[in-house]
C-alpha positions in Angstrom: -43.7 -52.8 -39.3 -43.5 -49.0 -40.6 -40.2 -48.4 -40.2 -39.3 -50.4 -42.8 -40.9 -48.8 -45.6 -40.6 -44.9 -43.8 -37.0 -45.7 -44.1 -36.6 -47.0 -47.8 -38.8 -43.8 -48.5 -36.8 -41.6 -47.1 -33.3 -42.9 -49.1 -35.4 -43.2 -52.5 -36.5 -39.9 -51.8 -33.1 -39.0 -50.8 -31.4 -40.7 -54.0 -33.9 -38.9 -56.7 -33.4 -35.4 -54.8 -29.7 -35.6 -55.6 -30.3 -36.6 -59.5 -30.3 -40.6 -59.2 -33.1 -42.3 -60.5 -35.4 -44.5 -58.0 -35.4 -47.9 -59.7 -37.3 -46.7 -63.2 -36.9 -45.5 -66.0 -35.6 -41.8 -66.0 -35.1 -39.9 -69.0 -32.1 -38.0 -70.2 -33.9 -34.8 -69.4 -34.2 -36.3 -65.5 -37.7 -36.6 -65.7 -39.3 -39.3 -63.1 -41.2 -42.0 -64.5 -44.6 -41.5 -63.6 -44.8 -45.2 -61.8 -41.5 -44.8 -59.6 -43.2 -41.3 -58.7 -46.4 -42.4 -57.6 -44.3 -45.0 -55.7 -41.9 -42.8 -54.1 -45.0 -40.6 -53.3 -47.1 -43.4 -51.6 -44.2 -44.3 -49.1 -43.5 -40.4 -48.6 -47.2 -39.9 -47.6 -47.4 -42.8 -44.9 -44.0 -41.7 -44.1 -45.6 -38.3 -43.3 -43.3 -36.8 -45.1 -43.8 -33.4 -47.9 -42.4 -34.5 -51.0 -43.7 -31.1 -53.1 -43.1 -31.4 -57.0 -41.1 -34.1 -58.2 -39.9 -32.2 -60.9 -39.4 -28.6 -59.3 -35.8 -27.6 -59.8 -33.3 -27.8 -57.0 -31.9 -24.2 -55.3 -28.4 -23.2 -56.3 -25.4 -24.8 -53.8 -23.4 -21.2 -53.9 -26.6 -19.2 -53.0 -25.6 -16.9 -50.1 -27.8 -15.5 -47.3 -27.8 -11.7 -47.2 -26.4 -10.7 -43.9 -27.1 -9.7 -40.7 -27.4 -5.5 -40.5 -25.0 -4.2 -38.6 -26.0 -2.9 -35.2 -24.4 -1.0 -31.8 -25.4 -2.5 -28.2 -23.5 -1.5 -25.0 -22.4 -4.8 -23.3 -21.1 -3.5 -19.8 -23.0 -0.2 -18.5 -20.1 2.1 -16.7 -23.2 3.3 -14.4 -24.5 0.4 -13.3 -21.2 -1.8 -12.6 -19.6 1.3 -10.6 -23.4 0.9 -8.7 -22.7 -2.7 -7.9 -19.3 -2.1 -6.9 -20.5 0.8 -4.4 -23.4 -1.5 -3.1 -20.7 -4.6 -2.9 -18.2 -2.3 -0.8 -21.3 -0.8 1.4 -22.3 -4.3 2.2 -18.8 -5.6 3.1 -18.4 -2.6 5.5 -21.5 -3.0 7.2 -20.9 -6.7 7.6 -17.8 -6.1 9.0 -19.7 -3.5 10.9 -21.5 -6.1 12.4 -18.5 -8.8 13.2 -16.8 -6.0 15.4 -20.0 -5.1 17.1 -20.5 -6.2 20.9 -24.1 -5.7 21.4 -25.3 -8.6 18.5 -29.1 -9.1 19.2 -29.4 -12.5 17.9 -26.1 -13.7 20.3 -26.9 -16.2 22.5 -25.3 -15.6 26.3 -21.6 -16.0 25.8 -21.4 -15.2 22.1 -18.5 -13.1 21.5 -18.1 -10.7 19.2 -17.3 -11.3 15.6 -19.5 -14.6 15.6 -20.7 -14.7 12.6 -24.3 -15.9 14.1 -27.3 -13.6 13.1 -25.7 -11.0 10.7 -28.2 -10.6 8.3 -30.4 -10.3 11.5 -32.2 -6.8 11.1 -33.7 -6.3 15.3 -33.1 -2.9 16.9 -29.5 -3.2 19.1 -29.8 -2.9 23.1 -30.0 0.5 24.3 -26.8 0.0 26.1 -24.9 -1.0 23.2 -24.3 2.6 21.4 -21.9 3.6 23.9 -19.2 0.4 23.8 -20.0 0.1 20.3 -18.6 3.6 19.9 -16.0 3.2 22.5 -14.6 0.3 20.3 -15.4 1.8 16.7 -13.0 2.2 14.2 -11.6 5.8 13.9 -13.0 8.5 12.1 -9.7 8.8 9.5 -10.0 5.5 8.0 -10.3 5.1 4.4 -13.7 3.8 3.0 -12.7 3.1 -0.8 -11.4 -0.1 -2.3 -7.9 -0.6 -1.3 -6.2 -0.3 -4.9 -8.1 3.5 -4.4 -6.5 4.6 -1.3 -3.3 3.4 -3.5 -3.5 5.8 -6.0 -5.0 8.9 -3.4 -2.0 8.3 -1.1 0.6 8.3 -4.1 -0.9 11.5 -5.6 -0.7 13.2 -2.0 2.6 11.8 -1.0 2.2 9.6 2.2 2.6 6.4 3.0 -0.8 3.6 3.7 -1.1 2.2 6.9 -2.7 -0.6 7.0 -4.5 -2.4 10.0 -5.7 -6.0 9.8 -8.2 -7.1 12.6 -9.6 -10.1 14.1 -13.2 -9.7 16.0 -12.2 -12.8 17.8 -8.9 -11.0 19.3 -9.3 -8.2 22.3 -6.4 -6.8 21.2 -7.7 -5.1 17.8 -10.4 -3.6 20.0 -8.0 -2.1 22.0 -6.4 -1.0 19.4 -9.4 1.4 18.1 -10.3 2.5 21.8 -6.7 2.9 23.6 -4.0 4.0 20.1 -6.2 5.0 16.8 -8.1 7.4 19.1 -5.4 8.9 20.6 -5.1 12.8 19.4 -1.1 12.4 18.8 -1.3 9.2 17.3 -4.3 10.9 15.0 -1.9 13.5 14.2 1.0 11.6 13.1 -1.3 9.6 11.0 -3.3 12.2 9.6 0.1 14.2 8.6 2.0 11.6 7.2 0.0 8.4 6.4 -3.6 7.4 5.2 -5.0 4.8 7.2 -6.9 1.8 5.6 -8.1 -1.3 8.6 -10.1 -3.8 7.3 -10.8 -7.0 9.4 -9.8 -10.8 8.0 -12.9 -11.7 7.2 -13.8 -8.9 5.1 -13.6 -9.8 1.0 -10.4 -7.1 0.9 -9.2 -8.0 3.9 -8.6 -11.7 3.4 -7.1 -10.5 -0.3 -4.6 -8.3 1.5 -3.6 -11.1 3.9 -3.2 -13.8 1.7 -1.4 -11.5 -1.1 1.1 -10.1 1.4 1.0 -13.0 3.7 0.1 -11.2 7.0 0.2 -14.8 8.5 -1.9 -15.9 11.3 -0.7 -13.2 14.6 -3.7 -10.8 14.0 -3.9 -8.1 14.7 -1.7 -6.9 12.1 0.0 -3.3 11.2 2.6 -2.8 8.0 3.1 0.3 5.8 2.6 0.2 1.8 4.8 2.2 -0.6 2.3 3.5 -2.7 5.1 4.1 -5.4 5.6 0.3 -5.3 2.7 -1.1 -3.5 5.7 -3.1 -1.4 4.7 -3.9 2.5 8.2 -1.9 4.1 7.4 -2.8 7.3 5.2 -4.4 9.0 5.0 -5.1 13.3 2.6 -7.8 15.4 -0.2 -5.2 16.8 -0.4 -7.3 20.0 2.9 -4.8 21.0 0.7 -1.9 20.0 -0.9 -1.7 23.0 -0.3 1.7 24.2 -0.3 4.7 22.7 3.5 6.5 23.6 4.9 2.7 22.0 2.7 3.3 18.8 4.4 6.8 18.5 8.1 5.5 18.8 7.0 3.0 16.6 5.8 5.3 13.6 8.3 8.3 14.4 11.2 5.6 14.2 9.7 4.6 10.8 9.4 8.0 9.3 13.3 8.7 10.4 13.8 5.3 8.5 11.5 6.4 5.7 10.7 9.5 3.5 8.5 9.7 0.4 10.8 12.8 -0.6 13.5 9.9 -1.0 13.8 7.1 -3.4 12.1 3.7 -3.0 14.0 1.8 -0.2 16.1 -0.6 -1.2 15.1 -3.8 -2.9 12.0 -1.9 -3.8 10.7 -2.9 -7.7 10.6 0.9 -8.3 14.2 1.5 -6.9 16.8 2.1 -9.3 19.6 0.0 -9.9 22.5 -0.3 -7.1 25.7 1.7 -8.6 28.8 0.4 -7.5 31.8 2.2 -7.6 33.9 1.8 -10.6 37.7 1.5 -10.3 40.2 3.2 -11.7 41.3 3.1 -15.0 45.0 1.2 -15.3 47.6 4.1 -16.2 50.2 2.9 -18.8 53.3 3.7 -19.8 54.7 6.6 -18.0 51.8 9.0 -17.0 53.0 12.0 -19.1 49.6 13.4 -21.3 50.6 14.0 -24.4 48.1 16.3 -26.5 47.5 14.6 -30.3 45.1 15.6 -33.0 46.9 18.4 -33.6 48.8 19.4 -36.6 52.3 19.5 -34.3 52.7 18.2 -30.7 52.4 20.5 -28.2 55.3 20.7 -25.5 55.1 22.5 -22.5 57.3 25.3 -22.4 59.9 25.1 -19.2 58.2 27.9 -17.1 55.0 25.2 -16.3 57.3 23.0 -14.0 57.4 26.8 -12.4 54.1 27.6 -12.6 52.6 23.8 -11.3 54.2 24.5 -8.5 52.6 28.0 -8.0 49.1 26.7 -6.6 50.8 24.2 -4.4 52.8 26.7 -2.5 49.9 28.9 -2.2 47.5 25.0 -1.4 50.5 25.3 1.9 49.9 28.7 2.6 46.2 28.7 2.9 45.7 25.5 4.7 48.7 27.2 7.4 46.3 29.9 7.6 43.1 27.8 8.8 45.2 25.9 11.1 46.1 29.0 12.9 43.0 30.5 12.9 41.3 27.3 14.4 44.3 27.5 17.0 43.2 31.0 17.6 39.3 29.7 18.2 38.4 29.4 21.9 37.9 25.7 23.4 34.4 24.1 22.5 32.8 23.8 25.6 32.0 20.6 27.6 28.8 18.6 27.7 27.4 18.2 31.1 27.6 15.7 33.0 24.8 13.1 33.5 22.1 14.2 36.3 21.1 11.7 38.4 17.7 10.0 37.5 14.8 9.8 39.9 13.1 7.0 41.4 10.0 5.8 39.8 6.8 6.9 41.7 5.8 9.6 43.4 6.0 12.6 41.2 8.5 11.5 38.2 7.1 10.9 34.9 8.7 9.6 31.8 9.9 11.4 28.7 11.3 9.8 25.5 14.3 11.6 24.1 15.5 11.2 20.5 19.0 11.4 19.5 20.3 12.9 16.2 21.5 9.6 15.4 17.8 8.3 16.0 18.7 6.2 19.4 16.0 6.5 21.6 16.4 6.7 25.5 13.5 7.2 28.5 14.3 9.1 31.2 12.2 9.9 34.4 12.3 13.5 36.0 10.2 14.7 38.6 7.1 17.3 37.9 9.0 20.1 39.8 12.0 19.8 37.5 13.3 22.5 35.9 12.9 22.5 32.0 16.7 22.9 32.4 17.1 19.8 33.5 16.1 17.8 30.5 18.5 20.0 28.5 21.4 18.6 31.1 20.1 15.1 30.6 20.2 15.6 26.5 23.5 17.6 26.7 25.1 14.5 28.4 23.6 11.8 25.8 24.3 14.1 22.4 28.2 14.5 24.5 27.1 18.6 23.5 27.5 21.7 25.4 24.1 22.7 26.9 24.5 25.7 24.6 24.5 23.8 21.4 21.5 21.7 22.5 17.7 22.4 21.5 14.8 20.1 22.4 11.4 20.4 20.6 8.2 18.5 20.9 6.6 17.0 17.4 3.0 17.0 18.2 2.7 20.4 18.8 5.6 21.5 17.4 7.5 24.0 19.1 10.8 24.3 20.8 10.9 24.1 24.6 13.3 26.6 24.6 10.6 29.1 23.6 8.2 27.8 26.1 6.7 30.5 28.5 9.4 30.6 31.1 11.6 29.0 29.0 14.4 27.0 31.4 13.3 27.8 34.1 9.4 26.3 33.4 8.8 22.8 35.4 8.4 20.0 33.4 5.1 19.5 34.5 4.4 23.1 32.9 6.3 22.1 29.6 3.6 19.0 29.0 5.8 16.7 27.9 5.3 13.9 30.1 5.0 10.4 28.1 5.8 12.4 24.9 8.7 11.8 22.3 10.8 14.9 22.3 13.8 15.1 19.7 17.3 16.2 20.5 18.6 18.5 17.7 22.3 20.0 18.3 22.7 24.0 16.2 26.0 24.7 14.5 28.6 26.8 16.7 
């Protein structure tokens, strides 16, 4: 029942504000009858609402507010976000940490590692578990920073990234750490040439690499990053990484591939444009050059058809003299020929020779060998003379050659059983 009149209040009230008069009778000076104000004023107070003086002026519709004083606040605080981020890539290593870790206190019997049961699970580890958690850890060279990081630090030191993907779930990206990454010529190869960065697929970075360069589902998984381009080059499954003498040919066939002293390979975004060969210009008329620009043409006086014909003769005499002094050379000597190869067993071990063409062959000789013999062997696939022929291991490096005992030193003194040696041939 007080609606009503709280309402009609309010639009009288409304109506006299903006100039209107309320029903009365208003004056030409817009003052409020004294009835229609003691009116409007009764329904305003049961209205509860604070009329103030009728007759007080209104406030000016182009008044302004002064405005707000200007002022400097820091939105994003360089310290603390680059805090966060530390703390954020702290955490996802340890959690990772954890996944790869055999010796899970919370696992029930049969829980394999990886589960993801019981990682924020804070109970002392077995006393047993140090050593196969360490037998299994990931090496000592791999990179801790974000991955866009290790970008920039292996483009400003020239190498290329390897990258290593892991699964918990998969034996084979524990083998990987204990049997290849921890091998001391695998280390070396890395270490001179490549920064490694292995991250496992459940890792925030790790699932971000996969699914931006598509590792698909065979995990383990290896590739190599241009740095220049941040382009995968190439990539292998790292279920045939298995041993370590396959993870060198693997990494010493890619840097004969590769080079950072060399362009982008092909295809790369970084690479420059193909150039094709351009073809000749069409010759018109009948070939003769005729100087212009000049004030009168020049003709060749008759002694040049003389002249021309000077170089030519001595072009003949020259190239008569090489012939006969190759003529003069003695014969290039023969390769040998082809030892035979051992059985395997016994006493024979296996050596991986490289060709200068970058074919790779494995060979077996026996411990008692004579270095000699694996010079024979390379003489015979490089189709060399022995003298022409030197072999030198990478990892050290050195040239068997200059071995103590040099030939003559078994090849169970030369230590280069399940290496890679390379096959260089010297100029005559």
């Amino acid at each position: 029942a007080r609606a009503g009149p709280q309402q009609g209040a309010r639009k009288v009230w409304t109506a006299m504000a903006r100039g209107g008069g309320g029903g009365g009778g208003e004056g030409a000076g817009g003052i409020i009858d004294a009835d229609v104000a003691a009116e409007v004023a009764a329904a305003a107070a049961a209205a509860g609402i604070d009329t103030g003086p009728l007759d007080a002026p209104m406030g000016d519709a182009d008044e302004v507010r002064a405005p707000i004083a200007a002022f400097q606040d820091q939105m994003i605080n360089p310290d603390h976000e680059r805090r966060r981020m530390e703390e954020a890539i702290r955490a996802d290593s340890m959690a990772m940490n954890r996944r790869m870790a055999f010796d899970r206190p919370t696992d029930g019997p049969g829980a394999a590692a990886g589960s993801s049961d019981g990682e924020d699970s804070s109970a002392p580890a077995p006393a047993g578990g140090a050593a196969i958690n360490q037998l299994f850890a990931a090496p000592e060279y791999n990179e801790p920073g974000p991955y866009y990081q290790v970008i920039e630090k292996a483009k400003s030191e020239g190498k290329w990234l390897l990258v290593n993907i892991q699964q918990a779930e998969v034996f084979a990206s524990h083998a990987l750490n204990r049997d290849v990454w921890s091998d001391d010529t695998i280390k070396d190869i890395i270490q001179g040439s490549f920064l490694f960065w292995q991250r496992d697929d459940k890792s925030t970075e790790g699932d971000q690499f996969c699914q931006y360069y598509q590792c698909g589902h065979q995990l383990p998984h290896i590739c190599v990053v241009d740095p220049r381009t941040m382009r995968k080059v190439k990539s292998w499954d790292g279920r045939k990484w298995v041993e370590s003498h396959a993870a060198a040919e693997y990494l010493f066939g890619f840097l004969d591939e590769f080079s950072m002293s060399r362009s982008p390979p092909a295809l790369s975004p970084a690479a420059s444009p193909s150039m094709q060969p351009q073809a000749a210009p069409p010759v018109t008329g009948s070939g003769d050059m005729k100087l212009v620009g000049l004030d009168e043409d020049m003709d060749l006086p008759p002694s040049s058809a003389a002249g021309s014909s000077a170089p030519q003769a001595a072009g003949t005499a020259t190239d008569t003299a090489t012939d006969t002094a190759m003529a003069a050379m003695p014969p290039k000597d023969p390769p040998c020929e082809m030892p035979e190869e051992p059985a395997e067993g016994g006493d024979a071990v296996k050596v991986s020779l490289r060709l200068p063409s970058g074919q790779r062959t494995t060979r077996r000789f026996l411990t008692t060998d004579p270095v000699e013999q694996m010079f024979r062997v390379a003489s015979a696939l490089a189709q060399e003379p022995l003298g022409l022929i030197d072999l030198a291991t990478q990892f050290p490096k050195r040239s068997l050659r200059d071995i103590e005992g040099g030939m003559q030193a078994t090849i169970k003194q030369a230590e280069v059983a399940g290496n890679m040696v390379l096959i260089t041939v010297r100029s005559a």
